[in-house]
C-alpha positions as a Markdown table, in Angstrom:
| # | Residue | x | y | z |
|---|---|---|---|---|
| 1 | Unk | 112.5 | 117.5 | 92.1 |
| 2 | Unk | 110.8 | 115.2 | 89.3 |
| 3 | Unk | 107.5 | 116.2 | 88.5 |
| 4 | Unk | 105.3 | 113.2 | 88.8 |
| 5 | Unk | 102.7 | 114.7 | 86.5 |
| 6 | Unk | 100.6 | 111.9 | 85.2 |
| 7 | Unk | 96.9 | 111.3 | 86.6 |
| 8 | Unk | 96.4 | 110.7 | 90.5 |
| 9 | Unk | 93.8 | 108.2 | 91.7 |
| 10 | Unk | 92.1 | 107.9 | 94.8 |
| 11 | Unk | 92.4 | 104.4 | 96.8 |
| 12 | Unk | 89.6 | 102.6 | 98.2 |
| 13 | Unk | 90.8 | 103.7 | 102.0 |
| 14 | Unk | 91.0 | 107.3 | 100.2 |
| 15 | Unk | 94.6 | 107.9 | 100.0 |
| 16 | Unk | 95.8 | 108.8 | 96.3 |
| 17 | Unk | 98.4 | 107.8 | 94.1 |
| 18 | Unk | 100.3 | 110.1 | 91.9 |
| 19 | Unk | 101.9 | 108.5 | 88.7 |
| 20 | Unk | 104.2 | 108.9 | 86.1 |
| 21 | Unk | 104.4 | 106.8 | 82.9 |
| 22 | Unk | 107.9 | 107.3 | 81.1 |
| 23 | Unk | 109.1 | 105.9 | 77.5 |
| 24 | Unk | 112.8 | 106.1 | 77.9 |
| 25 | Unk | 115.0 | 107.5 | 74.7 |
| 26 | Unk | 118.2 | 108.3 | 75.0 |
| 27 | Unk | 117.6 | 111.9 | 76.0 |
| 28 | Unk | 115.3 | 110.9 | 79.0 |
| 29 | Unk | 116.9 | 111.6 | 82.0 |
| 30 | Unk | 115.0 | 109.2 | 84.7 |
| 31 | Unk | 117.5 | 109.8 | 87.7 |
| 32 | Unk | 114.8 | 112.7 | 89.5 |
| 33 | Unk | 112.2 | 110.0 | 89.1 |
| 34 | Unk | 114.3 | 107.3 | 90.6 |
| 35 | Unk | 115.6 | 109.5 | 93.4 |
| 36 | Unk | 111.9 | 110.7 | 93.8 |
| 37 | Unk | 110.6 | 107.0 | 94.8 |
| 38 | Unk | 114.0 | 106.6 | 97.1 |
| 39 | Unk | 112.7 | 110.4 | 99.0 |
| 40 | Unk | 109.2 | 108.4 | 99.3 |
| 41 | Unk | 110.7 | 105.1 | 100.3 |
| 42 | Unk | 112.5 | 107.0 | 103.3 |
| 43 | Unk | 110.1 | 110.4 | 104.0 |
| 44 | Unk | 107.3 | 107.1 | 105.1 |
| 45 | Unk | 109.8 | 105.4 | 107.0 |
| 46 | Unk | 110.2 | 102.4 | 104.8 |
| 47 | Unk | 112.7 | 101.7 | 102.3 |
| 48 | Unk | 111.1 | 99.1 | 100.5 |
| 49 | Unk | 109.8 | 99.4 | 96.8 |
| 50 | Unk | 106.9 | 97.1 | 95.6 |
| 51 | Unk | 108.4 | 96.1 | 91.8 |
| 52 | Unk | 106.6 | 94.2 | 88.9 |
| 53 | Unk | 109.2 | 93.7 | 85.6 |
| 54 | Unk | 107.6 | 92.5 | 82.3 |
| 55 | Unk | 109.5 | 90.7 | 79.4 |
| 56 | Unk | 109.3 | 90.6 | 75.8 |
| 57 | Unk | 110.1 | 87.0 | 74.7 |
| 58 | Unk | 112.7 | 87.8 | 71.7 |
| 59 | Unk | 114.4 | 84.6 | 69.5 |
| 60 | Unk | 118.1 | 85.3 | 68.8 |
| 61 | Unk | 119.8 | 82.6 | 66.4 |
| 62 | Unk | 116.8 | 80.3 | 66.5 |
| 63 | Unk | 116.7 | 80.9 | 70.7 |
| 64 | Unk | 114.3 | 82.2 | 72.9 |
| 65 | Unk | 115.4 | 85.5 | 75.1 |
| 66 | Unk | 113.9 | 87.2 | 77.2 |
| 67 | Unk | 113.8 | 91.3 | 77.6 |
| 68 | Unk | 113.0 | 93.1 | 80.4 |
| 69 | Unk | 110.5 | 95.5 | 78.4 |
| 70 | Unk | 109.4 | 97.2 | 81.4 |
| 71 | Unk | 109.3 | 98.2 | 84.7 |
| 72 | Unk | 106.6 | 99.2 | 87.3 |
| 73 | Unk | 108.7 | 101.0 | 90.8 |
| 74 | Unk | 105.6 | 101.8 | 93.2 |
| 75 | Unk | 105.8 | 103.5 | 96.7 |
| 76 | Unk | 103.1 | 103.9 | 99.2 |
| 77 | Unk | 102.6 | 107.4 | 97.6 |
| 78 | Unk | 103.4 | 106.8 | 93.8 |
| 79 | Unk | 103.8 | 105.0 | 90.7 |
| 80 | Unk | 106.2 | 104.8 | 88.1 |
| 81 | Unk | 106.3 | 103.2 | 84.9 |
| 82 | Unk | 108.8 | 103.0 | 83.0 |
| 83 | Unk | 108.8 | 101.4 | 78.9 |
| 84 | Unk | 112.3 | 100.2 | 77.9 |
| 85 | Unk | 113.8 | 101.4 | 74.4 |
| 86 | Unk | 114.5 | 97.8 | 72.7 |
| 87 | Unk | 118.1 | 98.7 | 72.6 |
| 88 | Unk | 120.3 | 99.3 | 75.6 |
| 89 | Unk | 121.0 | 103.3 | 76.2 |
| 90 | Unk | 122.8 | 104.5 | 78.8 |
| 91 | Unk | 120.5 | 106.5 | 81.0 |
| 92 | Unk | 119.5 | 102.6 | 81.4 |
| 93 | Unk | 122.5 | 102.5 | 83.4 |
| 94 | Unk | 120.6 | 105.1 | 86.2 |
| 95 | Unk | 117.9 | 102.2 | 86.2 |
| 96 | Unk | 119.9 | 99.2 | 86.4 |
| 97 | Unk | 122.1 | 101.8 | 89.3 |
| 98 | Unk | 118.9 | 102.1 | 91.5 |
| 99 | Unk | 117.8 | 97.8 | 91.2 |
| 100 | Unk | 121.1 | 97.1 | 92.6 |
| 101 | Unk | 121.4 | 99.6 | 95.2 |
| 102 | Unk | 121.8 | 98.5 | 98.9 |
| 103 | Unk | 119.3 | 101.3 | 100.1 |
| 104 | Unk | 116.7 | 99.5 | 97.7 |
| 105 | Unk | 114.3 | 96.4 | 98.9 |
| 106 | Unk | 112.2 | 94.9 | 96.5 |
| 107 | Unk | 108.7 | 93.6 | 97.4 |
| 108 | Unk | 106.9 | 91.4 | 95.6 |
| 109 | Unk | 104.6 | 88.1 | 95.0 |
| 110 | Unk | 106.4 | 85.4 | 93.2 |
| 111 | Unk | 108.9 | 87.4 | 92.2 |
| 112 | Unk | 111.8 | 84.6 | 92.7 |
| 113 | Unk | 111.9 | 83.9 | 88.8 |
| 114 | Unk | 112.2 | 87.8 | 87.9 |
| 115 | Unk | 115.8 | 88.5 | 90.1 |
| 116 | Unk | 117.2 | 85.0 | 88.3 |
| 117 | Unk | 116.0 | 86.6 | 84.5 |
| 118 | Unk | 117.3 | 89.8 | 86.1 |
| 119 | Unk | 120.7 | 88.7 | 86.7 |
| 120 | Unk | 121.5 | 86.1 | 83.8 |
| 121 | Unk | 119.9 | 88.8 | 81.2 |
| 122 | Unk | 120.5 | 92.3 | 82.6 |
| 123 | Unk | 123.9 | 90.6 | 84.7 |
| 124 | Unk | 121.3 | 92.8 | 87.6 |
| 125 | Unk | 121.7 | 91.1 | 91.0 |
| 126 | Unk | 119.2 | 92.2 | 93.6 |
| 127 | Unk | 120.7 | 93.0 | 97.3 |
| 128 | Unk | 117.8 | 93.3 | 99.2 |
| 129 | Unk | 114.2 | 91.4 | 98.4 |
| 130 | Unk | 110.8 | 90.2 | 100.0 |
| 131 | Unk | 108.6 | 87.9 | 98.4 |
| 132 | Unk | 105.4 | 88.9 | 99.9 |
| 133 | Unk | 103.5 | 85.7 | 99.9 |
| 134 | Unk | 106.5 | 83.9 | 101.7 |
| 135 | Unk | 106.1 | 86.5 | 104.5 |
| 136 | Unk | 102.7 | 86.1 | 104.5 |
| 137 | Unk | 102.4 | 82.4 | 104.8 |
| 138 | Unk | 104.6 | 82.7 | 107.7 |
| 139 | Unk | 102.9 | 85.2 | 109.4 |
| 140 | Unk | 99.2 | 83.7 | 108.8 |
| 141 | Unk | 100.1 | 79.6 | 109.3 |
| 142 | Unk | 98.9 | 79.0 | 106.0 |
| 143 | Unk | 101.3 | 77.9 | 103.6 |
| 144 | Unk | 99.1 | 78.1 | 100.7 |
| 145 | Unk | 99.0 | 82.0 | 101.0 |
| 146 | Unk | 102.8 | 82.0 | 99.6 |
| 147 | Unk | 101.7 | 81.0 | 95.9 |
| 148 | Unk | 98.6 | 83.2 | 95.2 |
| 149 | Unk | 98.8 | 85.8 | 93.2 |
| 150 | Unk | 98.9 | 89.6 | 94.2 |
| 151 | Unk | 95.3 | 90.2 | 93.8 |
| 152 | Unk | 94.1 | 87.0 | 95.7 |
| 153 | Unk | 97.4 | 87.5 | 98.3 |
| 154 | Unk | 95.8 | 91.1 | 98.7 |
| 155 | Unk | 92.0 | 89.7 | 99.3 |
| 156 | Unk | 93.4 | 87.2 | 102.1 |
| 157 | Unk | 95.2 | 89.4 | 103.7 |
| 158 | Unk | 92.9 | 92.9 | 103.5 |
| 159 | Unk | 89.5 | 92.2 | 102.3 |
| 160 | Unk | 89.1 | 95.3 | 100.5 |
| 161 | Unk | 86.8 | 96.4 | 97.6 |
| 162 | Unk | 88.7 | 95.1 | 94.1 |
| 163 | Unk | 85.4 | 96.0 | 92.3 |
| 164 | Unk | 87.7 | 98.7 | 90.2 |
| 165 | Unk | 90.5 | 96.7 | 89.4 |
| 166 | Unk | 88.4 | 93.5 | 88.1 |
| 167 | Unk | 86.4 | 96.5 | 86.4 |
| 168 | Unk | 89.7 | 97.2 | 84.1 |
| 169 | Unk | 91.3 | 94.0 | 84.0 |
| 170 | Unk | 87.9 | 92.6 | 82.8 |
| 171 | Unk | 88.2 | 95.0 | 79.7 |
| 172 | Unk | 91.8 | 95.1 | 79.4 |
| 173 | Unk | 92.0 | 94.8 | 75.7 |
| 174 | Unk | 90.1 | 98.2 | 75.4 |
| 175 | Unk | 91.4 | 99.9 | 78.1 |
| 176 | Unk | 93.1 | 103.3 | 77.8 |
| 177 | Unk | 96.9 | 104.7 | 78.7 |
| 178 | Unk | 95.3 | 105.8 | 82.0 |
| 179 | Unk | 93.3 | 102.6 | 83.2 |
| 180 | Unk | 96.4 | 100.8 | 82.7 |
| 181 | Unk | 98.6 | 103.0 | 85.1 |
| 182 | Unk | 95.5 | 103.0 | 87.4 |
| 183 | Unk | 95.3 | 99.3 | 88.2 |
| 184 | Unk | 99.3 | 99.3 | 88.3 |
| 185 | Unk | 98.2 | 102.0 | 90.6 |
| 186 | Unk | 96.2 | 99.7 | 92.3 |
| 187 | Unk | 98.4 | 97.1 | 92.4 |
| 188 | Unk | 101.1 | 98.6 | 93.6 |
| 189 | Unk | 98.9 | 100.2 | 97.0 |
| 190 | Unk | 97.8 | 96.3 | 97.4 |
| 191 | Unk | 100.9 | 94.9 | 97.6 |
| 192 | Unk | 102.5 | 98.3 | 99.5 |
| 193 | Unk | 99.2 | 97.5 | 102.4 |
| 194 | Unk | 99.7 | 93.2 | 102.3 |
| 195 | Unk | 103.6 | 94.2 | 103.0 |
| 196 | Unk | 102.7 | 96.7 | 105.9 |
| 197 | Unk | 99.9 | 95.1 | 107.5 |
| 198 | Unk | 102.1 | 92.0 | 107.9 |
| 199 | Unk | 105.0 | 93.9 | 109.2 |
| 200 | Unk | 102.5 | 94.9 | 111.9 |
């Protein structure tokens, strides 16, 4: 069973989050870690996985790429991070494995953009998805829910305290290695509760 080692941190309705921040080498094995977050997905009932990708913007030939850099896999119980070698390795092969499995749903806000980059970069094409604020302008008759972003999506929709997050976004420059997996932490519990409570 992988050891998800890194810090834990307390939510604001006091359940916790244990993380694990990863830079893949060639010698990191990430499969426990990826079969860990499926065992969490299913041991709560609920396969889906909230997701946020980042890119590095690379030119090639005079042509701007784009890189999937990294990759945030969060469950209602943990957090994973994962940093991307620049190259391709093949234990990347476990990663790109687990996006395109059938027992995987993504959940997301505007997330659309991300599976397209996905596929014409990565050649990654996503089974199952949700974009959150889609569901969520359904469900609340307000269209304009759909385009917010995951921290305004998760005020709408739970009106809970956020005082922490804008705490270490608001000094993001000089935030530390463990801030930074505590608000994707956060982030990840905000969009795991929108996708819930509207599934109620």
């Amino acid at each position: 069973m992988a050891n998800f080692d890194g810090p834990g941190f307390s939510m604001v309705d006091k359940s916790w989050i244990q993380t694990k921040a990863i830079d893949i080498e060639p010698s990191t094995d990430i499969s426990p870690y990826l079969s860990r977050i499926l065992e969490d997905c299913v041991w709560n009932g609920n396969r889906a996985i909230v997701f946020d990708v980042y890119w590095d913007v690379e030119s090639v030939n005079t042509k701007s790429e784009r890189r999937l850099s990294s990759v945030k896999l969060s469950t209602k119980n943990l957090c994973l991070f994962l940093r991307l070698p620049n190259q391709f390795t093949d234990n990347l092969k476990d990663l790109y494995r687990f996006f395109a499995s059938k027992f995987v749903t993504f959940v997301g806000v505007q997330i659309e953009e991300d599976l397209v980059l996905l596929k014409e970069n990565h050649g990654i094409v996503i089974r199952s998805y949700l974009e959150i604020g889609k569901l969520a302008a359904v469900a609340r008759g307000t269209p304009i829910v759909e385009f917010l972003g995951a921290r305004e999506l998760a005020h709408k929709i739970l009106s809970c305290d956020m005082s922490r997050l804008d705490s270490i976004q608001s000094k993001w420059d000089e935030a530390g290695a463990d801030d930074r997996l505590e608000a994707a932490a956060i982030e990840g519990w905000l969009i795991y509760n929108v996708y819930d409570q509207l599934q109620q």
